[in-house]
BAMIDO-250205 format. One record per residue (C-alpha): residue in three letters; chain; x, y, z. Coordinates in nm, 3 decimals, m for minus. Example, Ala and Ser with C-alpha at 12.3 -4.5 7.8 and 13.67 -1.06 7.14 Angstrom:
<atoms>
 rest kette       X       Y       Z
  ala     A   1.230  m0.450   0.780
  ser     A   1.367  m0.106   0.714
</atoms>
This chain:
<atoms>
 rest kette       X       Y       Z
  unk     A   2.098   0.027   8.433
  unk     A   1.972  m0.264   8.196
  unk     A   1.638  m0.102   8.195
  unk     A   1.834   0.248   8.026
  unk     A   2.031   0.037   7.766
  unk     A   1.702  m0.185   7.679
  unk     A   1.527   0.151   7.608
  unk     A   1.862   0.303   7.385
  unk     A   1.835  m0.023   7.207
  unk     A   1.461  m0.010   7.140
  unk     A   1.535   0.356   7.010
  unk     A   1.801   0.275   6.779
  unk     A   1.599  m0.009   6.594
  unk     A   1.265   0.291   6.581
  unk     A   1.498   0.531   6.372
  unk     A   1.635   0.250   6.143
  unk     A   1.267   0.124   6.010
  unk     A   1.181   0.191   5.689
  unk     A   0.777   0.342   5.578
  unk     A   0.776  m0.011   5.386
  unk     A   0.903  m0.300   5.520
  unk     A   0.836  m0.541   5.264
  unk     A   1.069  m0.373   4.968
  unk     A   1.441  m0.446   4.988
  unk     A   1.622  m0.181   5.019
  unk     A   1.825  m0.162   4.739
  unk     A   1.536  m0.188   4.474
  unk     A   1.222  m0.036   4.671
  unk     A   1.311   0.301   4.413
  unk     A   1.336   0.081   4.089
  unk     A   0.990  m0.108   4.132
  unk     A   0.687   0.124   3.919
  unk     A   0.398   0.170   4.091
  unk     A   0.039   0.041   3.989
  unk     A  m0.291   0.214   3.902
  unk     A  m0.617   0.066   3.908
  unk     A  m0.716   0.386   3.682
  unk     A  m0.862   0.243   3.321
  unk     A  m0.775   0.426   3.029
  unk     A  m1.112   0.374   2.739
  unk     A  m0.988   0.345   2.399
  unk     A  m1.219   0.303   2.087
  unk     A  m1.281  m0.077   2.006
  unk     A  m1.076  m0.137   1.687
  unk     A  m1.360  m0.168   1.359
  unk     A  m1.086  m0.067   1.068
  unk     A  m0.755   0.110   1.019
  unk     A  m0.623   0.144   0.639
  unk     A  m0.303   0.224   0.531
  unk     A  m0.252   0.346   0.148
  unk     A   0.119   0.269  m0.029
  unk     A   0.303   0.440  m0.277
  unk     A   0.271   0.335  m0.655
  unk     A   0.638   0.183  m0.594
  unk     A   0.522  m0.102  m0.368
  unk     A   0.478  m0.437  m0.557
  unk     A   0.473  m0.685  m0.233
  unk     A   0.405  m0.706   0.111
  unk     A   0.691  m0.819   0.218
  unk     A   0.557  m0.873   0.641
  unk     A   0.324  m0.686   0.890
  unk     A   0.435  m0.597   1.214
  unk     A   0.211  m0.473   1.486
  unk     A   0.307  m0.298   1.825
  unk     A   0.038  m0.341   2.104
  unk     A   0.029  m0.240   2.475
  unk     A   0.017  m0.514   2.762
  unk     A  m0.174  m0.517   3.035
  unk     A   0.086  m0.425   3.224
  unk     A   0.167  m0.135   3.029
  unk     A   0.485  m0.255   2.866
  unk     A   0.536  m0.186   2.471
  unk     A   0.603  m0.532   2.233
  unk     A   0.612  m0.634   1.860
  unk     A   0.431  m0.886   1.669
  unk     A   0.570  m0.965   1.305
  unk     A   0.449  m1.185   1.041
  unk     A   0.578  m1.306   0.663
  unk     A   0.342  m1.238   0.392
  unk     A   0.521  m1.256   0.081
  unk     A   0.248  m1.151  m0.168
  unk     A   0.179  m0.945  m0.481
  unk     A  m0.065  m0.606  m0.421
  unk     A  m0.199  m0.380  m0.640
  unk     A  m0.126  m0.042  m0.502
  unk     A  m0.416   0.087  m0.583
  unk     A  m0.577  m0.025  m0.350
  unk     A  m0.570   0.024   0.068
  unk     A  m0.408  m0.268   0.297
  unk     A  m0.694  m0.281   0.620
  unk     A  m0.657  m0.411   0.954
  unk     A  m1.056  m0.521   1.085
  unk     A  m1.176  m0.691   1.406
  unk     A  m1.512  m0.671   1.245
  unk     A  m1.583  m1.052   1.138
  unk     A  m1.944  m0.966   0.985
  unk     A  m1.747  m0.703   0.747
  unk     A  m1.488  m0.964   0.657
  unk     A  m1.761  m1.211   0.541
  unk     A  m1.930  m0.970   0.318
  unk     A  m1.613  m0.898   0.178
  unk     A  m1.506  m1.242   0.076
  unk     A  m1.858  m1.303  m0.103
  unk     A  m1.801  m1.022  m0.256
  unk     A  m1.472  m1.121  m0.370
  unk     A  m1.621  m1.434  m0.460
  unk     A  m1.867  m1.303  m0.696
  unk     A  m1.626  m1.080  m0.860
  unk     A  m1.406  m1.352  m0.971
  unk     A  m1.709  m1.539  m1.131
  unk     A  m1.762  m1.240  m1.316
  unk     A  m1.420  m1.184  m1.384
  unk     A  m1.363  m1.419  m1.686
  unk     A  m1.461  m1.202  m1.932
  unk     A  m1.279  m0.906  m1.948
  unk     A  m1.418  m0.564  m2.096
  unk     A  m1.196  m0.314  m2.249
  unk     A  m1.305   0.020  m2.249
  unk     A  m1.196   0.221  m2.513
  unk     A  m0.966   0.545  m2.435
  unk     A  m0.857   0.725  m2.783
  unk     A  m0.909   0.618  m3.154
  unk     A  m0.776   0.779  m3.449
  unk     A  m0.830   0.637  m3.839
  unk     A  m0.520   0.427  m3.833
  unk     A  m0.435   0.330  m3.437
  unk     A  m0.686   0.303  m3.138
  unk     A  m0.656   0.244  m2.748
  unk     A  m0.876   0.032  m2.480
  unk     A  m0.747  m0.032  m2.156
  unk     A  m0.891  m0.330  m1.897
  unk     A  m0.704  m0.210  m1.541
  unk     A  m0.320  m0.252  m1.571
  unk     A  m0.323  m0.373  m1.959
  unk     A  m0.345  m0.143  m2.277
  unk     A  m0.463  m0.266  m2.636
  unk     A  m0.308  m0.091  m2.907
  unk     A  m0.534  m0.159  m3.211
  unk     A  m0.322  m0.090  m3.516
  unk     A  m0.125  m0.211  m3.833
  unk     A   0.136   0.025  m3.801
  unk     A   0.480  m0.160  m3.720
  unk     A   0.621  m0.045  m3.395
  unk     A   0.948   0.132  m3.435
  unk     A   1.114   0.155  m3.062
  unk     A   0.898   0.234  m2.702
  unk     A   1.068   0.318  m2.400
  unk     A   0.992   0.439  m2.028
  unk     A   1.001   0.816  m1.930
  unk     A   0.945   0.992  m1.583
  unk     A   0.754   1.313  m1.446
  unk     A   0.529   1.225  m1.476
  unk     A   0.565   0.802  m1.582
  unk     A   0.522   0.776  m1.905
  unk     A   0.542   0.521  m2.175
  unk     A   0.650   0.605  m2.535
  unk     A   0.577   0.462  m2.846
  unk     A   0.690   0.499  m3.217
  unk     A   0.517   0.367  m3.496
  unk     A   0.592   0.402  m3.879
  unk     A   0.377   0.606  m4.103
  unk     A   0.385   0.910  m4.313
  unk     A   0.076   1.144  m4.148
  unk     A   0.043   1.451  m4.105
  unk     A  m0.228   1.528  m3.802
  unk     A  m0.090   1.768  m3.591
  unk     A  m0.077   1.661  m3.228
  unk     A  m0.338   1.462  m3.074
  unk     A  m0.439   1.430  m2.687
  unk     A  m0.746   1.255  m2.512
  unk     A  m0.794   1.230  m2.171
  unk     A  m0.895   0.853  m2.020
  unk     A  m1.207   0.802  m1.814
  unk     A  m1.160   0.810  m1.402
  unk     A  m0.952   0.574  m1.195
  unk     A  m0.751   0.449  m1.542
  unk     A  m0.418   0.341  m1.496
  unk     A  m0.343   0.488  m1.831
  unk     A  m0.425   0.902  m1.782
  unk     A  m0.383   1.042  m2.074
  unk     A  m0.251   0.946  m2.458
  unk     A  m0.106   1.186  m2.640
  unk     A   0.015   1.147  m3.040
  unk     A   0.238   1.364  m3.236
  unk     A   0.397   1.324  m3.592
  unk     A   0.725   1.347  m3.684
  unk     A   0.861   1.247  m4.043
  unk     A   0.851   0.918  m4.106
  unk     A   0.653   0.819  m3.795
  unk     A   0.441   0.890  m3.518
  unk     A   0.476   0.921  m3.170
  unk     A   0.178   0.780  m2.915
  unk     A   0.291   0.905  m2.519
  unk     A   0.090   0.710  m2.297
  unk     A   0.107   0.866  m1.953
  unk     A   0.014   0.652  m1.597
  unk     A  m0.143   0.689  m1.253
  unk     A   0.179   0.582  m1.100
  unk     A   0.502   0.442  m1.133
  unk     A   0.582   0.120  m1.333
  unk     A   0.756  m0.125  m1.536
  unk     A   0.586  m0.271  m1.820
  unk     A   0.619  m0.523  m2.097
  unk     A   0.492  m0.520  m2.484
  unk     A   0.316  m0.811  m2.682
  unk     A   0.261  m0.862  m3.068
  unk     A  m0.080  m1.013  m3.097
  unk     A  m0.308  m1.066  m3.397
  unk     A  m0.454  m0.681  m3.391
  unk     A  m0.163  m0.488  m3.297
  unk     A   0.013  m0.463  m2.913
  unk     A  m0.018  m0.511  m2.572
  unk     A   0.115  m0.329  m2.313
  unk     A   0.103  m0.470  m1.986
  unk     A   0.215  m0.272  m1.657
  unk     A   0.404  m0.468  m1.414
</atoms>
């Protein structure tokens, strides 16, 4: 008789084991389960990113990576700088491509101290050279008003004088900030439309040979 319930007992523990012991039982569903599978990416060289002609600062960078264990997290940090928006923000791993680019930057800013105004449109009594985000309005003509107008961003500009030309337009040379200048006459004055790459504020200077305009 002990023999029969010994066995029943030994049966009834058989049917409660589990196929894995060593999880609780609770939590053996909730607990992922592990590949030694290797997914090959690409080794990072360069990625660029390109903003809008609205962006004036980089305000922070955040970058979301992959653990080794698979799980997704964030890494942010402040910047806080001017850009010009022109150009593309780049994220490298390639050291030997970020030393040639700081020597480069180095000799550009020994060269930079001079700076060479090309010239865009000239007429008898005003004329226009541009050196990146500035404009140099070469004239005697008083300026009568200038304001800001959009699609496409444009600046406008009235100056006094009784002429009589017609309507004027000139095209700038490649990667201007300043596309296109356009002059018409009206009586009294004339007006000089100054379109841009982009969008813009901008201020105006009186110097010695006429104005300034710089884009901010």
């Amino acid at each position: 008789m002990r023999r029969v319930l010994l066995l029943i007992f030994l049966c009834s523990l058989l049917l409660q084991a589990r196929e894995n012991p060593f999880f609780p039982v609770d939590s053996a569903q909730d607990i992922p389960l592990t590949s030694n599978q290797i997914k090959t990416l690409p080794q990072l060289k360069r990625a660029t990113l390109t903003l809008p002609s609205t962006a004036r600062t980089i305000e922070s960078v955040t970058v979301e990576y992959k653990n080794l264990d698979g799980s997704i997290a964030h890494k942010k940090i402040a910047i806080q700088n001017a850009i010009d928006w022109h150009l593309p923000i780049f994220i490298s791993q390639n050291y030997n491509e970020v030393n040639d680019e700081v020597g480069v930057k180095k000799q550009k800013v020994k060269h930079a101290e001079k700076v060479h105004y090309k010239k865009i449109a000239t007429l008898k009594f005003i004329s226009f050279y541009a050196d990146k985000n500035r404009l140099k309005i070469i004239t005697k003509d008083k300026m009568l008003r200038n304001f800001l107008l959009v699609k496409p961003h444009r600046i406008v500009c009235d100056f006094k004088r009784e002429t009589d030309i017609g309507s004027y337009v000139k095209n700038a040379y490649k990667n201007s900030y300043f596309t296109k200048i356009r002059v018409g006459t009206h009586k009294g004055y004339y007006r000089v439309v100054i379109e841009l790459d982009g969008y813009y504020s901008y201020k105006i200077d009186h110097i010695s040979s006429g104005y300034m305009i710089t884009l901010l």
